[in-house]
C-alpha positions in Angstrom: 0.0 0.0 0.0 2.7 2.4 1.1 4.6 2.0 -2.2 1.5 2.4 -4.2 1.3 5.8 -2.8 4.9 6.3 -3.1 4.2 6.0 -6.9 1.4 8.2 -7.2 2.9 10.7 -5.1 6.0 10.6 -7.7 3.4 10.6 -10.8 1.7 13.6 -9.3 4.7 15.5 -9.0 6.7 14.6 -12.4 3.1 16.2 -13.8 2.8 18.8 -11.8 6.7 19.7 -12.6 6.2 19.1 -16.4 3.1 20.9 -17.0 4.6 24.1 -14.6 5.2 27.1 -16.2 9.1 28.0 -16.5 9.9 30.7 -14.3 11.3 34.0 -15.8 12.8 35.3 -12.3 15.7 37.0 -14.1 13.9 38.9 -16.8 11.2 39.5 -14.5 14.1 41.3 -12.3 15.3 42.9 -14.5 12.2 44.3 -16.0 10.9 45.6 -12.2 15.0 47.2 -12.0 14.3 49.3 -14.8 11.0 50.5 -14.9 10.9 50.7 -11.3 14.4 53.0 -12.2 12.6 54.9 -14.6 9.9 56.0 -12.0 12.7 57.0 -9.9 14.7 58.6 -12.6 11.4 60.3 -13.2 11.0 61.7 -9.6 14.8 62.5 -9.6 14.2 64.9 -13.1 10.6 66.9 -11.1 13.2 67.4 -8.1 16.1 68.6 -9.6 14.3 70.8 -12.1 12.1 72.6 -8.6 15.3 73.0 -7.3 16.5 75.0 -9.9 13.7 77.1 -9.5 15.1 77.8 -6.5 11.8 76.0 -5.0 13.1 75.5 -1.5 14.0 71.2 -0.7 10.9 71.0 1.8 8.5 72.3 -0.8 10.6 70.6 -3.4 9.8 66.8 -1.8 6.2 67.8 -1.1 5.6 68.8 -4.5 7.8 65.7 -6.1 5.4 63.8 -4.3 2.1 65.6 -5.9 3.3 65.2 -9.0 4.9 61.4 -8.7 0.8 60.8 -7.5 -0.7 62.5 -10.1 1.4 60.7 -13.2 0.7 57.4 -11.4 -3.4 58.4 -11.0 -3.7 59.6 -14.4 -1.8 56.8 -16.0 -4.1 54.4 -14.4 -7.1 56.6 -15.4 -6.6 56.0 -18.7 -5.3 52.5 -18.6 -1.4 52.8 -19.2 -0.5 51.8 -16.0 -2.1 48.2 -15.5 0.0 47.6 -19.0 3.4 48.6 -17.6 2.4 46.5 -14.2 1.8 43.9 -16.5 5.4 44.0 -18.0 7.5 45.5 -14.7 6.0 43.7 -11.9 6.9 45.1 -8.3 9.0 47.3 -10.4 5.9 49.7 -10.1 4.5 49.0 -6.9 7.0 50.0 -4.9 7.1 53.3 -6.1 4.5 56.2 -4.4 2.7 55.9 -7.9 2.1 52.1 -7.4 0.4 53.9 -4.3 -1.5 56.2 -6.4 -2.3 53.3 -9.1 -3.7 50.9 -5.8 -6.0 53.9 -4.8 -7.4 54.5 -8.2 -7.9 51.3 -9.6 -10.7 50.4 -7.4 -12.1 53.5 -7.6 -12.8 53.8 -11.1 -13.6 49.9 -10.5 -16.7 50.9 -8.2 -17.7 54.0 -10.2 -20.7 52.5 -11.5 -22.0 51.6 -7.8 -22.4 55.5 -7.6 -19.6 58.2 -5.7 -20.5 57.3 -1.9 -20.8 53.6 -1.9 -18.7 52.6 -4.8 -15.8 54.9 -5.3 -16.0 56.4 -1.6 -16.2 52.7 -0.1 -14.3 50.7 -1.8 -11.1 53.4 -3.3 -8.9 51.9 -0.2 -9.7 47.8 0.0 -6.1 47.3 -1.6 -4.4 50.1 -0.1 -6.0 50.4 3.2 -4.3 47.2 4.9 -1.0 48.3 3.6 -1.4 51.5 5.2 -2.9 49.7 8.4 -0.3 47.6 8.8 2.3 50.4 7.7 1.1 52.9 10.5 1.0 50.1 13.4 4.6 49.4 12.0 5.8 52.7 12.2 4.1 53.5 16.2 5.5 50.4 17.2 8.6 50.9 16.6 8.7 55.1 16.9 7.5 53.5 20.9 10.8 51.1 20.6 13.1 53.5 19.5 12.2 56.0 22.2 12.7 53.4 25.1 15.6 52.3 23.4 17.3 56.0 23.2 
């Protein structure tokens, strides 16, 4: 009995290995490096140009911000964004525009449910755990780091 299962057990994963997608983890790393360098390169080109405005460096990263938001809003908006995801993979969700892109996607998602229980209601079910779980991170250990100093 034992060896019968043995042999199934093999069977079932010689298929499961054969029928298995290959994985693409190096072009898929590369692919995230670079666009996800681009969107940096991006926010690097908005802050160096507002600084030589002679916009002052704490208005400079506010406003870097703004902007980094609205490209990644309005890309998703009009469906250029879910395309690059596609392609770049965490490449553009660590960025503050894969942020942006997790806010509005659901939004324009639940439009059709009307502004206060659609798009009001449901614009933060994928970014509200992260920044749940992202503020309890950060108390918990801005209470660590004061005991600790």
């Amino acid at each position: 009995m034992a060896k019968q299962e043995d042999k199934i057990k093999e069977k079932f994963h010689r298929v499961t290995k054969e029928s298995s997608p290959k994985s693409k983890i190096y072009k898929n790393c590369i692919c995230a490096f670079l666009v996800g360098g681009v969107i940096c390169d991006i926010g690097q080109f908005f802050y160096n140009f507002l600084i030589s405005m002679g916009i002052p460096t704490d208005d400079t990263l506010i406003w870097v911000t703004i902007i980094m938001i609205f490209i990644g809003s309005l890309l998703t908006g009009i469906g250029i964004y879910d395309k690059l995801a596609s392609f770049a993979g965490a490449g553009t969700v660590v960025p503050i525009t894969g942020f942006a892109n997790s806010i509005v996607s659901p939004a324009i998602e639940f439009k059709k449910e009307g502004y206060i229980l659609g798009v009001g209601a449901k614009m933060f079910t994928i970014a509200g755990p992260v920044l749940v779980y992202g503020i309890t991170s950060s108390v918990i250990v801005g209470i660590i780091y004061y005991f600790i100093k």
